[in-house]
N, C-alpha and C positions, 0 to 999 in steps of 0.2 A: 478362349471366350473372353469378352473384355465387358467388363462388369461399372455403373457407373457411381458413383458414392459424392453424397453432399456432408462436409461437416461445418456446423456454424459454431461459433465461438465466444463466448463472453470473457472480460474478466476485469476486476477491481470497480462492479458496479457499485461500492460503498454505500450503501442506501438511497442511490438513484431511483425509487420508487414512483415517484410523480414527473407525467410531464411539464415541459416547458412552452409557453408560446413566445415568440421573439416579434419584433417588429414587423416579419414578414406575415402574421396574424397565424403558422404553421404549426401544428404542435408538435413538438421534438421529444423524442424519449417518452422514458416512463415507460415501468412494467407490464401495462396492459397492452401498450402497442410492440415492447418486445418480445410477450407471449404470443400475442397475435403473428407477428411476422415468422414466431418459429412453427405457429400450427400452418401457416399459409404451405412455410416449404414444404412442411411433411406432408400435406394433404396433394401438392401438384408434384413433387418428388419421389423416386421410388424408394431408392435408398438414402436416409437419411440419421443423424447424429451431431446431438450437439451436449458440449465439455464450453466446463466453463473452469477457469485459470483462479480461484482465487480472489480473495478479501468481497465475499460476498458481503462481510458487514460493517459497521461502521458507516457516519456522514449522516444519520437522518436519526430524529427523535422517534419514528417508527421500529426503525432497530433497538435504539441504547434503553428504550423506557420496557422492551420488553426482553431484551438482553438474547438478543438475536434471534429469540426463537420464533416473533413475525417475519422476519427474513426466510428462516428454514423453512415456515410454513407459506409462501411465497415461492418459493424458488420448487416447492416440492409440486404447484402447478405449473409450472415453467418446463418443468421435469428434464435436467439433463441428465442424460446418458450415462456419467460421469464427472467431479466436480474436484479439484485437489485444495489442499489448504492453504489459505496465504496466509501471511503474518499477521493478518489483524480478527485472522479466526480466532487465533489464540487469548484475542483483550478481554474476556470473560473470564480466563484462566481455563488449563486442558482439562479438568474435571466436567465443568461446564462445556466445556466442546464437547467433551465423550456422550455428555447428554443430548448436546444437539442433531449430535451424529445419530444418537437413535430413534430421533425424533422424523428424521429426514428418511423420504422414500425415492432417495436414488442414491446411488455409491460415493461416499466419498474417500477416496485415495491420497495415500503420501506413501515416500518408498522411507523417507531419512527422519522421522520423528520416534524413535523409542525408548525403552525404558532404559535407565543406565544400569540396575541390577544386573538384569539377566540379557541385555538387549533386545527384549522382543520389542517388534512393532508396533504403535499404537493402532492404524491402521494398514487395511491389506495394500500393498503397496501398486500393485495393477490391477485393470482388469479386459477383460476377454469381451469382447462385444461380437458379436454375430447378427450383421447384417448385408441380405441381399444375395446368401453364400457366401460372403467373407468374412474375416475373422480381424477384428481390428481389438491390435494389443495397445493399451494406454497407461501411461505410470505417470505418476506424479511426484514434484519433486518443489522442496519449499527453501525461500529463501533462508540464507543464515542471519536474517536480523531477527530471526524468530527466537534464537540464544537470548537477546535481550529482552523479549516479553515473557520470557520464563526464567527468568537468573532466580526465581523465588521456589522454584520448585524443581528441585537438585535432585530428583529422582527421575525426569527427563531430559534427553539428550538430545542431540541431532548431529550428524555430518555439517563441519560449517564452511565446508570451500570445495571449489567446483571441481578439483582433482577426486576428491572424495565421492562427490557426489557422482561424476563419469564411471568411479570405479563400482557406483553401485548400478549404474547403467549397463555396466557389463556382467554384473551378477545376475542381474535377470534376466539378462536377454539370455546368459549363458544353461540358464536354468529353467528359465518359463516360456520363450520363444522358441516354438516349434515349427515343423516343417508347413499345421495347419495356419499357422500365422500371418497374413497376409500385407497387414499395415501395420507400422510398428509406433507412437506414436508418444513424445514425451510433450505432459499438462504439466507446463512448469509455473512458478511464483519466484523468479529470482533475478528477475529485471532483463534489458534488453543486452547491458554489457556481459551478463555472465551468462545470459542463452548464448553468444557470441563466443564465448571460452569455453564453455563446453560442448557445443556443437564442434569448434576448432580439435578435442581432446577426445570423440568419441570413433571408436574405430568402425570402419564401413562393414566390418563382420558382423556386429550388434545387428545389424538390420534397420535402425532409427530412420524412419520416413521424413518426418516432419516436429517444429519443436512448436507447437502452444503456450506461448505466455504470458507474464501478467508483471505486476506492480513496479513496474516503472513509468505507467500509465501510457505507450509508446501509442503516437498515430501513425498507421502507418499508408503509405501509396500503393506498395507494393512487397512480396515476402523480400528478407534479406536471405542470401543463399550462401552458407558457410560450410564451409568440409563439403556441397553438396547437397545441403541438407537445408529445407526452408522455413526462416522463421519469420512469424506472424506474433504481432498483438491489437487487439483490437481498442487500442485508447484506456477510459475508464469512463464511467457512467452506463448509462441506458440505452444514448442517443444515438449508437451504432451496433455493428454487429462483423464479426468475421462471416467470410464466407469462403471456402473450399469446394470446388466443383472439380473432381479429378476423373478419371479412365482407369482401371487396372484392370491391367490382362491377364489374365488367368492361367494360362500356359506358359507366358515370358517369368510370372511372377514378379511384378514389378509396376508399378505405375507407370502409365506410359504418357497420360497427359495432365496435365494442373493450372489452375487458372484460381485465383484468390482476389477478394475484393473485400473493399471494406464498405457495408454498405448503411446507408445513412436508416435510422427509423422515425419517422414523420409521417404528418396525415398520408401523404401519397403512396409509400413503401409500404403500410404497413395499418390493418385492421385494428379494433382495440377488441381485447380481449377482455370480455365486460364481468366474466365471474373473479379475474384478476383484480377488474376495478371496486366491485361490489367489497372485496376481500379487506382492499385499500380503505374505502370507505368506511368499513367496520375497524377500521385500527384508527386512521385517524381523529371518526369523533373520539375516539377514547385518548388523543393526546391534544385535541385541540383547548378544551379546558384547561386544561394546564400549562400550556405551550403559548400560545396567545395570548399574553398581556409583554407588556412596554416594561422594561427593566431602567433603560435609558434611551437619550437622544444624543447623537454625534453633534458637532457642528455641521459636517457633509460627510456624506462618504467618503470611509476611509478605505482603502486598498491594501493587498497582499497579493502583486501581481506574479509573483515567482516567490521560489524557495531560496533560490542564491544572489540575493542582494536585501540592503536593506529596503525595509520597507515600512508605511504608514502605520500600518499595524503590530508590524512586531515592535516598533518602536511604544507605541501607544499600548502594550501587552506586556513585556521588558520593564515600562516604567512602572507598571501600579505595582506587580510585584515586588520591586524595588524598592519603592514607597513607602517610608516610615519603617524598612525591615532592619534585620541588625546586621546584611551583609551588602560590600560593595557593587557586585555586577552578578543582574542579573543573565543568564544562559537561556535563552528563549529558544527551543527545537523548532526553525524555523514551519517545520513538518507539523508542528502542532499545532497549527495558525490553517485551517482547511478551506476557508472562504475567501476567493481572490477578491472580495467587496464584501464591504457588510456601514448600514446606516442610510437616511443617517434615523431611522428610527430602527431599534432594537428592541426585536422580545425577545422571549426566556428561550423560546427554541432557535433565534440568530445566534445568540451566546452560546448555547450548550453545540449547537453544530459547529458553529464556530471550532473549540475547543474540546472536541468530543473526548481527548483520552487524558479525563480527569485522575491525576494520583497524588502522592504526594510528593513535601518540596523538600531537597536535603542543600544543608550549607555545607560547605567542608574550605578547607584551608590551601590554597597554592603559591609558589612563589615567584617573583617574576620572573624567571628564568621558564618555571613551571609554565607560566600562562603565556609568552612568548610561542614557547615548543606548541602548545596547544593550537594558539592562533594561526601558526604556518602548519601544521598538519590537516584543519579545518579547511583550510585552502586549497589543497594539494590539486594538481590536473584533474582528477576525476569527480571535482569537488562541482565540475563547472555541465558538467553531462550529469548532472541532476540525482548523480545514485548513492550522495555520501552525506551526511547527518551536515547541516548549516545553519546559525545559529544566528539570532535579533541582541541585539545588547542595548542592554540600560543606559539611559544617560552618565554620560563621562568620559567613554568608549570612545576613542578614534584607533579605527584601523584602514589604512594604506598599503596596499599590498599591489604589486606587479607581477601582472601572469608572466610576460616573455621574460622575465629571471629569477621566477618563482621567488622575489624578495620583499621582505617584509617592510617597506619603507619609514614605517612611523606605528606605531605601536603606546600610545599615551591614554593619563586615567586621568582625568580633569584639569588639561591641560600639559600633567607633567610625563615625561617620557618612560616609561616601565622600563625602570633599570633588577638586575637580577638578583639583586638581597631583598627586591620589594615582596612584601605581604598582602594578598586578596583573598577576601571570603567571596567567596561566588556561591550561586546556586542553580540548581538545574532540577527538572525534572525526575521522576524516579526511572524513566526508562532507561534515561542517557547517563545516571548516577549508575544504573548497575552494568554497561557496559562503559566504565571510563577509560579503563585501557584502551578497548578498541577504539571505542568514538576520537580518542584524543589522545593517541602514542603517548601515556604519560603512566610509570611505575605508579601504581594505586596504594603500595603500602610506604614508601615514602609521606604520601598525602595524609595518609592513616594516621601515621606517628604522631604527626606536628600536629593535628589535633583530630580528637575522635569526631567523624562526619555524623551529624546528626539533622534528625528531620523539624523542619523548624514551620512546618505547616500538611494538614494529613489532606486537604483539599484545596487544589490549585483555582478550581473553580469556587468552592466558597468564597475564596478572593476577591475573583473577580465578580462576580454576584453583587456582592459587599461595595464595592467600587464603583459598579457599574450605578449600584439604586443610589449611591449618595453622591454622584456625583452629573450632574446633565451639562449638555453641550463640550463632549469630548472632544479632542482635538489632537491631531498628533501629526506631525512633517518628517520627512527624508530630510535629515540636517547633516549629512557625511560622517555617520558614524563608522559606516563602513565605505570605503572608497579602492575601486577596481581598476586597474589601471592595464592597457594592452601593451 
């Protein structure tokens, strides 16, 4: 008997809650028209299921003013089936998540987040869906940058590389996929290169159907098909939506047909879902008061068109920190910088969304040997497929770097060349302080010794606050501090 199953898809909507209308006068995205198009399917579909991938929060002053829980209560009309963690569930800290989780009235799954005492699970790591007569198994699996949003809380753990993570792919399968199991189904958050290594390392015993992913924000045309096995991500924001139309036969046991698109949400696609809007409506008067006043004025708008090159803003971001501090280079997480445009008028909520994951600043001491090794590891091949930490530098900075020899061509700090007895105080963020190692192949207690790293500001954005109201008609150019060469 051949049974027919829709599954639709979200993931890294970051507080994509409102739409957009563009020149063609169309309205794109926004929660109410992505409720609507998921009630559309279910109402003309018979069997239907929708999982969403991840980083439901973050990007909007609707989330951060109520610390995700207008999101949970949002997403719990939306109602997926199924939803796993991504790494920016975590910016509240896990206590805070534990609470949202029970806030939320639909499942949320991870198989690799537990406690390090006894290893239990934070969450139940799958689960069991029953629709239409079939049985669709789903597990969720999060990425390992989520080690560095928790380096503060040493009593949880996680699996942090994708050997690991396969091998917990075959504990389940080996122990919770049963003979009534029909579609087997991994809700990943660990980008599109390591659904690719782990789809490559999972064995066809497991049973794994299809991989669901999230926060590499991927568009895609079409699934990519590895080991066999198809994976899909549906972008980031509101403005679209995966979709799965499959066949599974029920005798062969096996899907027998699949067909995936990605499809747009706009006036045409897609109904607005008006108690979704009413909902919006009640959060944002409650942020418009305080969101809506001018902090400052650019000169024009400034851009942050990519993460891996320099740009307007990280430049113009980089300096004010920099500014009057008591260290030489600033380390801007290019990732930190969320707005590929902002100006040239600014209010408090273009700023705060701007730079949503406010923490604190730490300086610490490297050598120029240290800060060389740094600068070529930041570069490295995988630097350039968008999945590895890339960073804006303060004026002084010039880096020259050749991809086809991976060579660091010039390397200088206000003009003069960083030779390896030199001394730099940098500063970075706290995310990227507490995984230095990783971020930047550099031994962390050498650094330690030569001076103890200390935090030299408890708010990145009071900073810029501060800067932004005393200072009008900002200005900031691509002047080759960082320079790419093929």
């Amino acid at each position: 008997m051949k049974k027919q199953l829709t599954i639709l898809h979200s993931n890294d909507i970051h507080g994509d809650f409102l739409p957009t209308v563009g020149e063609d006068k169309i309205e794109k995205g926004g929660l109410g028209r992505l409720s609507g198009y998921i009630k559309k399917v279910r109402s003309t579909e018979k069997n239907v299921i929708y999982l969403n991938a991840g980083d439901m929060f973050r990007g909007s002053v609707i989330d951060s003013e109520f610390r995700g829980l207008s999101t949970i209560e949002l997403m719990n009309m939306l109602a997926p089936d199924a939803s796993t963690v991504g790494n920016h569930e975590v910016d509240y800290g896990i206590a805070h998540l534990l609470f949202l989780e029970r806030c939320a009235r639909f499942p949320i799954i991870n198989a690799d987040l537990y406690i390090t005492l006894n290893n239990a699970r934070l969450f139940k790591p799958y689960i069991n869906l029953e629709v239409g007569g079939m049985r669709v198994m789903v597990m969720g699996l999060l990425t390992e940058e989520v080690i560095a949003s928790t380096k503060g809380e040493q009593v949880i753990g996680s699996y942090i590389n994708v050997a690991e993570a396969a091998k917990e792919v075959g504990i389940i399968a080996d122990n919770y996929r049963t003979k009534d199991t029909d579609i087997f189904i991994l809700l990943t958050h660990i980008g599109i290169e390591k659904d690719r290594e782990l789809a490559a390392m999972l064995n066809p015993d497991w049973g794994v159907d299809m991989i669901i992913g999230g926060h590499s924000h991927t568009f895609m045309d079409a699934p990519e098909f590895v080991n066999g096995i198809p994976i899909v991500q549906a972008g980031t924001g509101s403005g679209q939506i995966g979709r799965f139309d499959l066949e599974y036969d029920d005798e062969l046991k096996k899907i027998t047909r699949l067909k995936w698109e990605l499809k747009p949400i706009n006036t045409w696609t897609a109904p607005v879902d008006t108690l979704i809007g009413e909902m919006l409506t009640h959060y944002k008067s409650q942020t418009d008061a305080k969101y809506h006043r001018v902090v400052t004025n650019f000169a024009r708008e400034l851009t942050h068109p990519t993460r891996i090159q320099e740009t307007e803003m990280g430049n113009l971001y980089a300096d004010l920190l920099q500014e009057d501090s008591s260290f030489d280079i600033m380390f801007m997480g290019s990732g930190s910088i969320r707005k590929k445009a902002m100006g040239p008028i600014v209010e408090y909520q273009d700023m705060t969304e701007n730079t949503p994951f406010d923490d604190v600043l730490w300086m610490l001491k490297v050598t120029g040997a240290e800060l060389r090794h740094m600068i070529q590891f930041i570069m490295r091949d995988d630097a350039w497929e968008g999945h590895t930490e890339f960073y804006q530098y303060s004026k002084g900075v010039r880096i020259v770097y050749r991809k086809s020899t991976h060579t660091l061509e010039e390397l200088s700090f206000r003009g003069k060349e960083v030779e390896d007895n030199d001394e730099f105080l940098i500063a970075m963020q706290n995310y990227h302080y507490n995984s230095f190692e990783e971020f930047f192949d550099v031994p962390f207690e050498p650094v330690k010794a030569r001076m103890r790293p200390r935090v030299i500001a408890t708010s990145v954005n009071n900073i810029v606050e501060e800067y932004f109201t005393t200072h009008q008609g900002l200005d900031a150019h691509v002047e080759g501090r960082i320079v790419i060469l093929d």
